[in-house]
Residue, then its C-alpha position, 0 to 999 in steps of 0.5 A: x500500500x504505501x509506496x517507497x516503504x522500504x526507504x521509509x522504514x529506516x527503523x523498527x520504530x517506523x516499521x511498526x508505525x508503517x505497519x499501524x497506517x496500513x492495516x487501520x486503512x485496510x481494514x475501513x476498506x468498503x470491501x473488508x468492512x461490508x463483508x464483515x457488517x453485511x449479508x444477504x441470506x434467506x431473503x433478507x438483507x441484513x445490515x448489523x442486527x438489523x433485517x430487511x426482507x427484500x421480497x417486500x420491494x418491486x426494486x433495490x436502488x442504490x445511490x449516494x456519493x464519496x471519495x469511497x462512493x463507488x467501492x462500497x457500492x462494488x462490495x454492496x453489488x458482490x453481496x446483493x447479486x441480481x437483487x441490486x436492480x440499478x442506480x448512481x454513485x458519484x465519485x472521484x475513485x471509480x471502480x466497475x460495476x455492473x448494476x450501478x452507474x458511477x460518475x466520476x467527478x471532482x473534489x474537493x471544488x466541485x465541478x460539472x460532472x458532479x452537477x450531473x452526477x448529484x441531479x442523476x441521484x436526485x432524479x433516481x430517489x424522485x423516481x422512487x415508490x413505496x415499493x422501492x428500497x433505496x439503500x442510500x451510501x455515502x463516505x467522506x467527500x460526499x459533500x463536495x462530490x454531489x454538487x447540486x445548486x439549489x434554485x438561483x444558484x450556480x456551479x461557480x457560486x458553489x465553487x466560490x463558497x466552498x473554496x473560501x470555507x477551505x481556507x477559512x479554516x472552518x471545521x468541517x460541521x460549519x462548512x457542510x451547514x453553508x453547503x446544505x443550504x445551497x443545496x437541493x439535495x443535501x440536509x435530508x434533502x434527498x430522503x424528501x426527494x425519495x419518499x415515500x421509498x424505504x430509505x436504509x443509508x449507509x455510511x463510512x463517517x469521515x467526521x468527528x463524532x459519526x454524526x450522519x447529518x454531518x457525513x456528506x452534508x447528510x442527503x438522508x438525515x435530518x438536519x438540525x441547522x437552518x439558513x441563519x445558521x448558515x449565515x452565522x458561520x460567514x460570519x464567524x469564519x469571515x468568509x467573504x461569500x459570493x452576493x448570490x450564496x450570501x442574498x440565497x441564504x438571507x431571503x432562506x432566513x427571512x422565510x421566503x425559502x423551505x428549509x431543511x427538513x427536521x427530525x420530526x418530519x415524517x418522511x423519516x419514518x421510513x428511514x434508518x441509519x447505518x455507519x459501517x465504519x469510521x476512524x475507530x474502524x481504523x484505530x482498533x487495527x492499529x491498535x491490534x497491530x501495535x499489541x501484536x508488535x510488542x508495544x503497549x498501545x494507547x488510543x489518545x482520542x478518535x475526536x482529535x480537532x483543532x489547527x494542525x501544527x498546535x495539536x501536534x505540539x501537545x502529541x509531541x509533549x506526550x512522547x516526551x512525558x512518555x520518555x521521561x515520566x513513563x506516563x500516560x503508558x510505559x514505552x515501548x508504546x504506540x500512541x493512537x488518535x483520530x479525528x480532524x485537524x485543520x488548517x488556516x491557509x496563509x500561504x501558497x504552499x505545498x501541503x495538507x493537515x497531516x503533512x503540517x501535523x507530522x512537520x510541526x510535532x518533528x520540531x520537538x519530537x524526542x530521539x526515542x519517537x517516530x510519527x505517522x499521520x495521514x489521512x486515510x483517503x491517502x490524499x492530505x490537501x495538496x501535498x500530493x502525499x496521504x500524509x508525513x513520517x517524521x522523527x527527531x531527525x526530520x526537522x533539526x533546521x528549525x528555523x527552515x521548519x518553522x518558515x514551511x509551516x508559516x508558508x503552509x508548505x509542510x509538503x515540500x518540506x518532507x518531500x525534501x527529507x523523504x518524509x512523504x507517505x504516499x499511498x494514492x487513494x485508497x478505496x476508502x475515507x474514515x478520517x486522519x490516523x496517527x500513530x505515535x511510537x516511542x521506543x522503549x530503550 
């Protein structure tokens, strides 16, 4: 999986970290993950511990959208078998398929192809009836791949806000609060579009906390914002947006527009929710993998947010207590976290938030530690790279370091030293993994 290993590898310590990163982003493949979470036996399609009898419906229809779209769709297709009647996924990681059209389309700056994409899916679930069920996939990158304007709106406004949001740092709930209401499909925009179909979602959560409104801007999901709230975030993000997005939302917030639906909207009476993976998918692995190595493992946290290159001081400090105290675990050990850092763009650089996490905790890490990060989707901004391996030799010219970080260039700063951990993509999207190893000697 991950490309130049050996020269990556210069240790037993970033061997073990190399081994964490593969086997975390393996077993979140969609075909491990729906192998494990979903069968079809006896007429009945069963997802986890709940049922659905297909003999019940006319057609199974699956739509939905992702960076990992298409590959869950493949593995669904493997275990549905002739079942699987049609539908459209959208992605920008297409694999073959036999019952399911897959649109290839941008991300993170949506683009025209996603625009035909998104209006293939909406106009699949309006097709939809009470005889249908529509099983309803998205993974992370959902939100930039089904670009789907709501009325007045165009593609070039969708591009303008999403690239703004981008780099005003912005997590990732706020940016997909805008996005919703500059939709016509997301927010639970597409379960209303498809009732009154059978609506079974399922999801490979990208996002803190799993939340499906969150995952994808939440096509299936009630959705807790509102336009206000959508506003407030240009606001508080000073996020200077397109006239068009801006005046869209305001008439949204003075009540000339529908809103979103709720959770108390019946169309969600006959929708249910699955997250098959997420990054505790990935974490458990690594964690396994660290044990099976003869390190004592430690998940810090799944839920690890905030600017990349600050978060990365405190993982930098807690291998330093490790070294020096022994606390919060004993060395050998390898130190677990997930979630999603961001980072505030100010200059014209060459990477992403796993590359300017790896760079600013190399700064102060200690001889004894080595650390992975990466995103798991194997694509970290635009660095070209899923993410950076680094150690106490990586950045000793701090001054050159600290100038990388400040021109948000981390990328080619571990290009230069061979710190780069590239993977192409990956076939799935369960958020960043990092791995801390610190030796025992």
């Amino acid at each position: 999986m991950i490309r130049d290993r050996d020269a990556l590898a210069r240790t037993a310590a970033h061997e073990v970290a190399l081994d964490c990163v593969e086997t975390g982003i393996a077993a979140a493949h969609p075909e491990q993950v729906v192998r494990e979470r979903v069968t079809v036996a006896d007429g009945r399609l069963r997802i986890g511990e709940s049922a659905y009898p297909l003999d019940e419906y006319g057609d199974v229809v699956l739509v939905g959208g992702g960076k990992a779209a298409a590959h869950v769709a493949a593995a669904l297709e493997t275990a549905l078998g002739d079942r699987l009647t049609g539908g459209v996924v959208v992605t920008n990681d297409p694999v073959s398929t036999d019952a399911v059209d897959v649109v290839e389309a941008s991300h993170p700056v949506p683009d025209e192809q996603g625009v035909e994409g998104a209006n293939a899916v909406h106009e699949t679930a309006d097709q939809a009836d009470e005889d249908t069920l529509l099983l309803a996939v998205f993974t992370g990158g959902g939100s930039a791949l089904l670009p789907s304007p709501a009325d007045g709106l165009t593609l070039a406004d969708l591009r303008g806000v999403t690239d703004r949001l981008l780099q005003s740092g912005a997590p990732i709930d706020a940016i997909n609060a805008v996005r919703k209401h500059c939709s016509a499909l997301k927010g639970g925009q597409l379960a209303r579009a498809a009732a009154p179909a059978r609506v079974v979602t399922l999801l490979f959560s990208d996002v803190v906390g799993d939340d499906p409104a969150v995952i994808a801007s939440g096509p299936t999901a009630p959705d807790p914002t509102t336009f206000a709230d959508a506003l407030t975030v240009l606001e508080e993000h000073g996020v200077d947006a397109p006239d068009s997005v801006r005046n869209h939302l305001e008439a949204g917030a003075d009540g000339a527009r529908r809103d979103t639906p709720t959770a108390d909207d019946p169309l969600f009476d006959r929708a249910s929710t699955h997250v098959l993976a997420s990054g505790w998918t990935a974490l458990e692995a690594a964690r396994e993998t660290a044990s099976a190595a003869g390190y004592e493992p430690l998940v810090l946290s799944s839920r690890v947010e905030g600017e990349a290159r600050e978060v990365a001081r405190t993982h930098a400090a807690v291998a330093i207590e490790i070294v020096e105290t022994g606390n919060p675990v004993d060395p050998p050990a390898v130190v677990l976290s997930g979630g999603e850092t961001t980072v505030t763009v100010s200059g014209d650089g060459r990477g992403g938030p796993n590359c300017e996490f790896a760079l600013s905790a190399a700064r102060t890490l200690p001889d004894e530690a080595v650390l992975a990060s990466v995103d798991t989707d194997g694509e970290d901004g635009k660095s070209g790279a899923a993410g950076g391996l680094v150690d106490g030799d990586t950045a000793t010219d701090t001054s050159r370091a600290t100038a990388a970080l400040a021109d948000n260039d981390a990328g080619s700063y571990l290009a230069e030293r061979d710190a780069l951990v590239r993977t192409g993509q990956t076939g799935t999207n369960v958020n960043d993994l990092r791995v801390l190893v610190v030796r025992g000697d």
